[in-house]
N, C-alpha and C positions, 0 to 999 in steps of 0.2 A: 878980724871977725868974719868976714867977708869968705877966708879958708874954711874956719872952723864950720860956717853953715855949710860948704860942699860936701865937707867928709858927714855931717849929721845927716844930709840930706842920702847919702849912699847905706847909713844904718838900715834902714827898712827893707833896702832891695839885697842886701847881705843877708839878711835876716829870716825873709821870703824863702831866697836860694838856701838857708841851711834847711828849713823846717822842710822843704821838698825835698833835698837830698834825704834826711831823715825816713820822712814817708816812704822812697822811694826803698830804701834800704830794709825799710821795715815789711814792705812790700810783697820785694825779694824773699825775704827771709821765712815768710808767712806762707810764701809760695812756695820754695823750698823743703818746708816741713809738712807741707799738705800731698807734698807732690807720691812720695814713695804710693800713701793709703788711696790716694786717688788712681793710681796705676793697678795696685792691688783690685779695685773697682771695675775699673776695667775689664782686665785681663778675666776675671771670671766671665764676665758678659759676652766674650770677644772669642774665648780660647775654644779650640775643637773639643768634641764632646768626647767624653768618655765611653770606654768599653767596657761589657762586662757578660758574660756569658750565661743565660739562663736556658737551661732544657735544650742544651744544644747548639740554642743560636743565637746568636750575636744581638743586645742591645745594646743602641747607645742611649748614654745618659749626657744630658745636656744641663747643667744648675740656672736657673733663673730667677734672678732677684726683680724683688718686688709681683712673686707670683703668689695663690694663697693654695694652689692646686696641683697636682701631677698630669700631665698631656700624656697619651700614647699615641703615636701618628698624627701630629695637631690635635686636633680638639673633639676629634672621633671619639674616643677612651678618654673620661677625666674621673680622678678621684679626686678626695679632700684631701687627701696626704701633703704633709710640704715643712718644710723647716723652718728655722729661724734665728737670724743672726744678732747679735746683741751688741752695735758700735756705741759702748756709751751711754747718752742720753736715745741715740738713733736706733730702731727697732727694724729688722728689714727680715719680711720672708722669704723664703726661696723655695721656688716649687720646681719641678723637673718637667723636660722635655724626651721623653722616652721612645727610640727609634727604633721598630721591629720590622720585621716582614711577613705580610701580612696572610702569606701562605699557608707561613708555619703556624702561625697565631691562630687560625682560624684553618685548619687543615682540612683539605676533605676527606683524607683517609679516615674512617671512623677509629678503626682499633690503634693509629697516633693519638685520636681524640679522648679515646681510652685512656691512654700515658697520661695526658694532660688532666684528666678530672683527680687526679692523687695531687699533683703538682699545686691547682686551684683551690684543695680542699683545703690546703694548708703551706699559703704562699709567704708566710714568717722568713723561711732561709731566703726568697729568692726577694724578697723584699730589701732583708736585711745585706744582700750582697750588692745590692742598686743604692742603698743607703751607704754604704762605704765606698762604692765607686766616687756617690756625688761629694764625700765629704772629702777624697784623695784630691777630687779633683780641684773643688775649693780652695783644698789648702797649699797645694804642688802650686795652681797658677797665683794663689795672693802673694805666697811668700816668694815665689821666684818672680815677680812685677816689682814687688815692693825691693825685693834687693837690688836686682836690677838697677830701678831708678837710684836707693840709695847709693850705691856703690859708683853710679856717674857724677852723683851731686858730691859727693866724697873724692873723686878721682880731678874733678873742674878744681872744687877750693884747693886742692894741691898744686895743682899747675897754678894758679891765683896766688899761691904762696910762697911758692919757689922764685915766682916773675918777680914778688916784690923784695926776697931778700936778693937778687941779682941786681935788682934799681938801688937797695941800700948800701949795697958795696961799689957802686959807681958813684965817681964825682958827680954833685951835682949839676953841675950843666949837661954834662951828658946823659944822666939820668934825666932831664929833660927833653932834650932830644928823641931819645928813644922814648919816652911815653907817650910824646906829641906823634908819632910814627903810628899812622895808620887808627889815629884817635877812634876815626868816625866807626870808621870798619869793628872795632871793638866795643862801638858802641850798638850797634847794629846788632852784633852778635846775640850782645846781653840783651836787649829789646824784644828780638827772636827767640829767644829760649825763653826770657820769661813770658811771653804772651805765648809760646808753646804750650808752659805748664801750666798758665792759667786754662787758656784753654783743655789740657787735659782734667783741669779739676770742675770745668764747668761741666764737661764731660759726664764727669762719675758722680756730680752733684744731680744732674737731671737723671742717669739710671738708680740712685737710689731713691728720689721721689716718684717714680715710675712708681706705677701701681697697677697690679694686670689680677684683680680680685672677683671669684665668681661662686655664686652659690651654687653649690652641686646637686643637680635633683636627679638621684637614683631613680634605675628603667626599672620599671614592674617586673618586665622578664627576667630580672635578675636575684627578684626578692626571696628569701631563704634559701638562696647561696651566701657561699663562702666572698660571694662576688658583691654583695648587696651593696646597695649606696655609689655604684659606678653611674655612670650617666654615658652614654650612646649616641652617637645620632649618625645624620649622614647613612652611607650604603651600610656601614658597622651593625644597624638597627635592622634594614634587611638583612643580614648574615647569620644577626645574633641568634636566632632559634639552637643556632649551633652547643649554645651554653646551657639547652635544655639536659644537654647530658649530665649536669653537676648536680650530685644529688644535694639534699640541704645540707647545708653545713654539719657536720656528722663532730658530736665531742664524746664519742666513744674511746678515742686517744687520748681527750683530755682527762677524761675519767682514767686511764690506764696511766697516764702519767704521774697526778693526785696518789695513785695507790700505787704506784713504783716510789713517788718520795716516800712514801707513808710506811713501806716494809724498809726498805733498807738507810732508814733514817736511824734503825737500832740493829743491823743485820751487823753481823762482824764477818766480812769478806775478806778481810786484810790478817792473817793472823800473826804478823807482826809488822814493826813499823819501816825494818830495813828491805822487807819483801819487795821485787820487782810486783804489780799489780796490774792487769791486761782483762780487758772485756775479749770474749770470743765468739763470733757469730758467723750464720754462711747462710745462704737460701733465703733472701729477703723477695729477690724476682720481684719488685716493684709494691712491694709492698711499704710503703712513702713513711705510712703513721708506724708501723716497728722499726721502721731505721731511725725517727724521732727517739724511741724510747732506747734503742740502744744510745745514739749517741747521749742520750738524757742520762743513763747509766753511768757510762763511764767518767761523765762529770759528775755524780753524785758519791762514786766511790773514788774518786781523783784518781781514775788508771793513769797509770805510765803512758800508755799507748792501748791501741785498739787492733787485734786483728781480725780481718776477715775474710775469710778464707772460700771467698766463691759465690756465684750466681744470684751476685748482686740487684742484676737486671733481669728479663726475662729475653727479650728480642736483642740487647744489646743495641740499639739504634739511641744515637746522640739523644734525641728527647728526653731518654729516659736518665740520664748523667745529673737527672735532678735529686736524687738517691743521695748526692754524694755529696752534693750541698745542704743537707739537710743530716747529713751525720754530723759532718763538718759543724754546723749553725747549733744542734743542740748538745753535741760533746765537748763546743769551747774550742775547736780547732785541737782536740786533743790527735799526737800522730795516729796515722794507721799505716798498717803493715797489711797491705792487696795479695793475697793469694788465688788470683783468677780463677775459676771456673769455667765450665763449659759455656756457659751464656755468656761470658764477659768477654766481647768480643774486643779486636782492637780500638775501634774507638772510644768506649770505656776504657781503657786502660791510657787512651790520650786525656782524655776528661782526669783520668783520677792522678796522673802524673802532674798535670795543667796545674791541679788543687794545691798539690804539693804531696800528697801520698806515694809511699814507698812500694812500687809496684814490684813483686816479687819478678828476681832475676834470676833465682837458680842456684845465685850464691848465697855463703853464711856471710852474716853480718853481726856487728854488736848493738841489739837497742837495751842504750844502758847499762846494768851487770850481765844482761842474756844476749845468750848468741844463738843467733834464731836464723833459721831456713827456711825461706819461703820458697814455694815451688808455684809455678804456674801449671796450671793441667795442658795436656798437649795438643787437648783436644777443641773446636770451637765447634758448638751449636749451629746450625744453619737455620734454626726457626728463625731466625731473624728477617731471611731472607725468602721464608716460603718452605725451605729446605723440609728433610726430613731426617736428616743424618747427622753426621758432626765430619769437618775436615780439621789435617793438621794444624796446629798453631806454627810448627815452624815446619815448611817443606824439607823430607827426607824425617823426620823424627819422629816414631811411631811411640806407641805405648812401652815397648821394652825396650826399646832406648831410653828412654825420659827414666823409667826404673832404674835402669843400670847406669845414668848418669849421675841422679840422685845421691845412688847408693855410693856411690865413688865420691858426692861431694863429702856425703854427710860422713862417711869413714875417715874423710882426708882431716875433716874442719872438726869434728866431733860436736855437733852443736848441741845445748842443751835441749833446744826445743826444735824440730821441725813442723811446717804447717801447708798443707796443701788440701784440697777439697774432696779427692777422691777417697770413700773410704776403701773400698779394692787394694788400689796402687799405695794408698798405704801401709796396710800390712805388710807388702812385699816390702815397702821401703822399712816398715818396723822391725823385724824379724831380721835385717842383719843386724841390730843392735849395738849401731855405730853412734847413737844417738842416746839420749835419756828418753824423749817424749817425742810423739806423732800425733797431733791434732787433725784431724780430718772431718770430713762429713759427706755428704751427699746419699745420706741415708732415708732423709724425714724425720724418721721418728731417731729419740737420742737412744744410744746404745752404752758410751760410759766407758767404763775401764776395761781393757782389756790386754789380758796377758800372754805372751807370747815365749817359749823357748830358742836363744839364739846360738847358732852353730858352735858358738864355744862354751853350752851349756848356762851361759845367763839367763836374765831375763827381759823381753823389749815391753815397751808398756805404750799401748797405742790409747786415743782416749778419740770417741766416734760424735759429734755433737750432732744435734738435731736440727730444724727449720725454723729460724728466728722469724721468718715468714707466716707459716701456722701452715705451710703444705703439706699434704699427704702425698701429691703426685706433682709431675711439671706444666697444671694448667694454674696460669698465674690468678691471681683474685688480688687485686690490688684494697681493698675496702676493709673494714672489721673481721679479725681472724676467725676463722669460724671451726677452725678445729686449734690443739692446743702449740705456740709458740714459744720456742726456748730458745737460751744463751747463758753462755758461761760466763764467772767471774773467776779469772785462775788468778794465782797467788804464790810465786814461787819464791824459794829461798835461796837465793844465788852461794850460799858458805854450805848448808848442808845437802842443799839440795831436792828438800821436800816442795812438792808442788800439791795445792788443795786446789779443788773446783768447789763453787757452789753456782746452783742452776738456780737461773730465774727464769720465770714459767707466769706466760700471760694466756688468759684461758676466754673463750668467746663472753662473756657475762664479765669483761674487763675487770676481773681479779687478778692479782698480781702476788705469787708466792717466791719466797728467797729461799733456798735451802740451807742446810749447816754444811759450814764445809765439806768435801768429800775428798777424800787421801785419793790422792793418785798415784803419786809418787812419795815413800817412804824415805827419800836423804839417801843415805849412804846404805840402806839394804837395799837397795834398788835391785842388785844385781843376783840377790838372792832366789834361784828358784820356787 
């Protein structure tokens, strides 16, 4: 009897040690499966902030959970803007920390300040490119933390599992041997790692109950802009006077865009379903709200692609590369095909390469059934710089070189379509009738079809567009057209060949007309005099 109490007596402390081992295990376990989401936590908090390029210059975007606002330079700049993540039952916003320089931001040059009240009147694309910086950045560092951790807690229980079928295929004495080997040390290990990951998950427990929430009281001086509802303070507030250049929020574009869905919601630009279909524009010269409605076009007629064929900007200086984000934002990312201009200096043509735009090199290419030639002009504007002239685009390469290079591509490649901006230099290039078509401009007003006789008695068919802009001359006006603005809708038939234009035409009293197609090219009588 005297036995049997010893061993009764050892029940409870056997019993004790399972239900801890239990706990302990369950612990683990818990910790384990919290660990990856809790790294993911983190690593947002923790990671360098993103880049992204607006009007030239570099911001960075930094995501912040449990913010309810947008910062620009701390807490100088706050909007209400900001996100919001949905873990679950756990609700978490995320405001941004927005990194500029404060030069550019607030420039003293007036006519930079210029550039920028187009850019403010209508900051949707530069918003929307800050908005996919924060959400890459979100998702690149959650999911690269969370695997991360997975993939070590996955790579330990293998080694944990390998250790233990090598201890099953040994005798057991010596399987005891070698476990009692370096016990403590292994237990040290596991004690450490898991109060590591506790601690990492107390971590990401305290940054999602963070909370950094503040009501935003919009500055007077900013009221009936496009700016309105920002809040100022600090030196920002002496500076601001600067924003008195924004005039009010102007929906003279929103009206023109209303009555661009509204005509060609029944216009037939497509006149069939196999046709290649290209918006065509040139001579925008910073005119912000018509590069909205073209790119708004060519998503409303689902182009293939977009070309444009020149003087996109007016100075060509980096500011102004917010043109192209604002095609880019309201055409859907539809491609486009750059055919430089005089004003599109090099750095535009880095901005619009940066984008992913097809900056014209000289050569034919195929976008889709067309084989199209874009040509760069040879010429670059020097207004940018004060100047009053234009120099080379590339040293040694005048005007009748660029012509008679052309002309050797376009005989060599036969493209269907060539596109460049001068209408001059395209004639000459139309008129060897190495080609079917030559889209050009730099004329202002549209000029349309034109025919030509070519040295083997054919015929070349040059087509001359107008200033999607609304200019008559090359002094930029960035605000409401005030004379009349065009762009084409081409529509080509890659089997027989026929190409239609129809003109859409936006007029100062923001009306908006489609034309009926218009024959350009007749197919297969093309060549008929």
């Amino acid at each position: 009897m005297k036995g049997w109490g010893a061993v009764a007596s050892h029940r409870p402390v056997a019993t004790a040690r399972s239900a801890a081992k239990v706990a302990g295990l369950l612990l683990i376990g818990i910790t384990l499966l919290v660990a990856p989401a809790a790294a993911a936590v983190l690593a947002v908090q923790l990671a360098p902030p993103a880049h992204v390029e607006i009007a030239g210059q570099d911001v960075t975007v930094r995501p912040v959970l449990g913010r309810n606002t947008t910062q620009v330079a701390g807490d100088a700049i706050t909007r209400p803007e900001h996100g919001r993540i949905e873990l679950g039952p756990i609700a978490v916003d995320v405001g941004l920390d927005l990194g500029v320089d404060w030069n550019r931001l607030i420039p003293e040059d007036k006519q930079t300040r210029q550039y920028l009240v187009a850019l403010f009147d209508d900051p949707s694309p530069a918003i929307a490119s800050i908005r996919s910086a924060a959400r890459r950045q979100v998702l690149s560092w959650t999911v690269a933390a969370a695997v991360v951790v997975l993939a070590t807690e996955v790579a330990v229980g293998a080694l944990l599992w390998q250790r233990r079928k090598k201890l099953a295929a040994m005798p057991p004495s010596l399987a005891d041997v070698v476990s009692a080997h370096n016990s403590r040390l292994r237990r040290l290990v596991v004690v450490t790692a898991v109060a590591s990951l506790i601690a990492l998950e107390l971590m990401a427990g305290h940054t999602l109950l963070h909370r950094d929430e503040r009501v935003v009281v919009g500055s007077p001086a900013l009221a009936g802009t496009s700016l309105a509802g920002t809040q100022v303070e600090g030196l920002v507030a002496d500076v601001i006077p600067f924003l008195a250049v924004l005039r009010p929020h102007s929906t003279f574009y929103d009206q023109v865009s209303d009555n661009l869905d509204s005509v060609l919601r029944d216009a037939a630009v497509r006149t069939d379903e196999d046709d290649v279909l290209f918006v065509e524009a040139e001579d925008l010269e910073d005119v912000n709200g018509m590069a909205r409605i073209v790119g708004r076009a060519a998503t409303l007629v689902e182009a293939d692609f977009i070309s444009f064929s020149g003087d996109l900007t007016f100075a060509g200086k980096p500011v102004e590369s917010y043109l192209i984000d604002t095609i880019d934002y309201y055409s859907q990312g539809t491609p486009v095909e750059f055919s430089p201009g005089l004003h599109d200096t090099p750095a535009i043509l880095r901005a619009a390469t940066a984008r992913g735009w097809h900056v014209a090199d000289n050569r034919t290419h195929q976008v889709g059934d067309v084989s199209l030639l874009t040509l760069a002009d040879p010429r670059v504007s020097t207004v940018g710089n004060f100047g009053a002239g234009t120099v080379p685009r590339d040293n040694g390469v005048d005007v009748d070189d660029f012509v008679e290079a052309a002309v050797e591509e376009a005989c060599d490649s036969r493209p269907d379509v060539v596109v460049l901006h001068d209408h001059v230099l395209g004639q000459r290039i139309a008129e060897s009738g190495c080609q079917d078509l030559v889209i050009d401009g730099r004329s202002f007003r549209r000029i349309g079809v034109q025919r030509y006789l070519t040295p083997d008695g054919g015929a070349a068919i040059e087509y001359t567009v107008g200033s999607a802009g609304g200019h008559v001359d090359t002094r930029p006006n960035p605000g409401p057209v005030q004379h009349r603005a065009t762009f084409e809708v081409f529509s080509l038939d890659p089997e027989s060949g026929l190409v239609q234009a129809s003109v859409v035409t936006v007029r100062p009293d923001a009306s908006v007309t489609v034309s009926e197609p218009i024959v350009v090219l007749e197919g297969q009588s093309v060549d008929e005099p």
